[in-house]
C-alpha positions, -999 to +999 in steps of 0.1 A: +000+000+000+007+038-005+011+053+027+012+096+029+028+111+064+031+150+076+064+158+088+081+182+112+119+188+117+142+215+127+164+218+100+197+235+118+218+204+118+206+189+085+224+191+053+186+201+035+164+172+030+178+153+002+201+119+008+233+130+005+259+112-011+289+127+011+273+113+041+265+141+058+233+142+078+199+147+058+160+145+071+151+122+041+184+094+057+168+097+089+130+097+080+143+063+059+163+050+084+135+052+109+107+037+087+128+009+076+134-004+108+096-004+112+088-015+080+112-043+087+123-032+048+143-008+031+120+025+025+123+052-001+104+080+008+094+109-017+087+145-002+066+170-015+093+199-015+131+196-013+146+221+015+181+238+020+202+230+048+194+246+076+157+253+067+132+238+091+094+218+077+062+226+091+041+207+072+061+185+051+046+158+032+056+126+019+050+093+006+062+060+003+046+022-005+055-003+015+038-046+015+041-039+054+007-045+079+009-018+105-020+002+122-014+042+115-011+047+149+020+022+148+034+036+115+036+069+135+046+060+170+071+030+159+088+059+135+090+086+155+105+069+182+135+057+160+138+094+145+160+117+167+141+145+187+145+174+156+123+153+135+087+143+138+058+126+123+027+145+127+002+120+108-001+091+085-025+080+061-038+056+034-033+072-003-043+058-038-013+048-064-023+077-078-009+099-051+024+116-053+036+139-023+053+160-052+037+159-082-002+158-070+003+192-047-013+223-056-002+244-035+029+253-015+033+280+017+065+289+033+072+314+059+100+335+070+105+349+102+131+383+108+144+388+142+145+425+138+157+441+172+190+458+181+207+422+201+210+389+190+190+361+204+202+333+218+166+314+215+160+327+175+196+320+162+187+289+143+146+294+136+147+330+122+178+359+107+185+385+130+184+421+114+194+447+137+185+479+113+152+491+114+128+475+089+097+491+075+069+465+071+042+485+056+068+495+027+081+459+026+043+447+018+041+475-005+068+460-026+054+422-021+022+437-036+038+436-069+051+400-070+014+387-064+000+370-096+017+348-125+052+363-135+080+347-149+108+347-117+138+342-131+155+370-116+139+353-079+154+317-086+190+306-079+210+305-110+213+270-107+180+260-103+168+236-131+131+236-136+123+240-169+097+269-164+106+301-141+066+312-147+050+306-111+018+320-097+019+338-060-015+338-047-003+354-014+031+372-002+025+392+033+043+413+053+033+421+091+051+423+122+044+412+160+065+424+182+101+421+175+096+397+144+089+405+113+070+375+096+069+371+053+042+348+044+040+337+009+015+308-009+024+294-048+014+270-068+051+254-069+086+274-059+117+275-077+152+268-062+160+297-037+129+315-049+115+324-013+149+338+001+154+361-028+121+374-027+128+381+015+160+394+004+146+425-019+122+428+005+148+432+034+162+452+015+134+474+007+124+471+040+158+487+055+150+521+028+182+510+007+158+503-025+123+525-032+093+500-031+086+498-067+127+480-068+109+445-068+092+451-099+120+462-113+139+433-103+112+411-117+111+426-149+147+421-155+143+385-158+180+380-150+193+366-114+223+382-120+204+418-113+184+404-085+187+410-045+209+393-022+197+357-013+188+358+024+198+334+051+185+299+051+175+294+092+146+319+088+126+301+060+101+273+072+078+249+051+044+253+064+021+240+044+012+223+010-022+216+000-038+189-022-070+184-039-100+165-013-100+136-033-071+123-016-086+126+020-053+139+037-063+159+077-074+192+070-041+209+074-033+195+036-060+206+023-059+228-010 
């Protein structure tokens, strides 16, 4: 059977999520590690969005088949207790073949949490980037306005990234703050490598009065990385989210 599963880890002492050849510590190797010894059976696992190193999963999803008889609550107890304490299983459940925890989402979200206060933070150095100059929200969300909608990103995507089309759709990008953080919310129909770190990056940017508002357009319209923003720093980037249609019958939190 197809089995689906929601996934939570602190990413600071990953390597991203992908298997890594070097050896170096990735989620997927101990997400794998972990259902294999339950499965009694080597497990592959598929994941609905690849991270960076260092970037942390709210609502990571992923799938994997397996000829193993085990109730859901066993799947989830008997895995997270073999997963270290930076990585969870939040649920599990029953798919058709025809799901895929990539290819059958429609929707990602990602969020990005500033630390924007004069002093570091001992508590925040790994889940969001400290910024110690003032940021402007309302001029940051100003220049996110612009970004909403189907554009071709290829000045917002790493230069390396490799997916064939840099047109995405952004259905939301927000900017607000509470307190001493200073939150960017965005929702897509799919990302491109790096694409949610160089949008917070012109946005920081803005945000600190170094560009005017209308410099994310302009960025956009150049269609060329190489005229782009500064990529900002991984720890402050979290996966929160990625919806699929009802027919699939995942909890409510993966919901399109």
């Amino acid at each position: 059977m197809r089995l689906a599963m929601g996934v939570e880890y602190d990413g600071s002492a990953y390597h991203g999520w992908q298997l890594q050849k070097s050896g170096v510590r990735s989620v997927q190797q101990e997400i794998e590690q972990a259902l294999s010894t339950v499965a009694a059976h080597p497990v592959r696992v598929f994941c609905a969005g690849r991270t960076d190193t260092g970037v942390h999963g709210e609502g990571q999803v992923i799938h994997f088949d397996t000829p193993a008889i085990r109730s859901m609550r066993g799947w989830v107890l008997g895995t997270n207790v073999n997963l270290p304490d930076d990585v969870n299983i939040n649920w599990v459940q029953e798919v058709s073949d025809e799901f895929h925890a990539r290819f059958s989402a429609t929707s990602r979200s990602y969020r990005y949490v500033i630390l924007n206060r004069p002093t570091r933070s001992a508590i925040w150095r790994d889940r969001a980037v400290w910024i110690h100059h003032a940021l402007d929200e309302t001029l940051m969300q100003r220049a996110a306005d612009h970004l909403v909608g189907t554009h071709d990103f290829s000045s917002y995507r790493a230069i390396g990234c490799q997916a064939k089309s840099p047109v995405r759709t952004i259905s939301r990008l927000t900017v607000s703050r509470n307190e001493d953080r200073v939150i960017i919310e965005v929702s897509a129909n799919a990302f491109l490598h790096h694409m949610v770190r160089n949008i917070a990056g012109v946005l920081i940017t803005i945000g600190r009065g170094e560009e005017p508002v209308d410099w994310s357009m302009e960025v956009l319209n150049h269609r060329d990385r190489t005229l782009g923003g500064v990529t900002a720093p991984p720890q402050g980037l979290y996966l929160v989210h990625v919806g699929y249609p009802d027919t699939f019958e995942l909890p409510a939190g993966s919901k399109a």
